[in-house]
C-alpha positions, 0 to 999 in steps of 0.5 A: 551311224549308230549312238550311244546306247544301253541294253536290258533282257528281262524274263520274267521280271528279272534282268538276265543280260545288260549292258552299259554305254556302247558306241557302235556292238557288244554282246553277251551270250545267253540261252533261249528257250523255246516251248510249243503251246497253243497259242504260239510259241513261248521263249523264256530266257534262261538265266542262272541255276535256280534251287529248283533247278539245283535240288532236282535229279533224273535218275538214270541217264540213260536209262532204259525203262523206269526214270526216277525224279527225285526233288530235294530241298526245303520247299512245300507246295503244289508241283507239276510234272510233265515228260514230252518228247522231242515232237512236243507230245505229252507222254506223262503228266502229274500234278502232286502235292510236295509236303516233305523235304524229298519228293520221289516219282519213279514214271515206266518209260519202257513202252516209250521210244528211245530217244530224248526226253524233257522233264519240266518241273514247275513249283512255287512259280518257278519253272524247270525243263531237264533233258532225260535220255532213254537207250 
């Protein structure tokens, strides 16, 4: 027999998923996401769309050869890119300073298999991941 209860997922000090009084289940959906280091593996939860999340485009998907990341929004500061593909290997990496309201890197994918791609883009303490598809 189970009693009373109440629930809290916390990510990175923000509640992303709670519950009042339940007597016996109740559930609520969300995204884990999963990420490979050398210490282990890391879940984050993800919660709603940030600005980071919103300001930033791939360009095109698909594509074929050259991926455009275009960042757009008020914020200034250090920003670190980094492609991997599915295996988790690292095919691109740059660390850039972003000083204008637009930021643009165009990275040549055309030597890379085709297959999916995930950006992560992290500035200000905030971190993203989007997919990219090369054909």
């Amino acid at each position: 027999m189970f009693g009373n209860g109440s629930y809290e997922l916390v990510s990175d000090g923000n509640v992303v998923a709670s519950g009042g009084s339940f007597n016996g289940s109740e559930s609520t959906d969300f995204c884990v996401e999963w990420k490979e280091t050398q210490t282990g593996r890391l879940s984050t939860v993800l919660g709603a769309e940030d600005e980071l999340d919103k300001s930033t485009v791939l360009f095109p998907t698909p594509g074929n050869g050259l991926m455009n990341v275009k960042l757009q929004n008020e914020k200034s500061g250090i920003l670190s890119l980094e492609v991997t593909d599915l295996s988790g290997r690292t095919v691109f990496r740059e660390i850039s300073k972003k000083e204008d309201a637009v930021w643009e890197q165009t990275i040549d994918m055309s030597e890379m298999e085709a297959g999916i791609y995930m950006v992560e883009i992290s500035m200000g303490g905030e971190r993203i991941v989007k997919k990219w598809i090369k054909e």
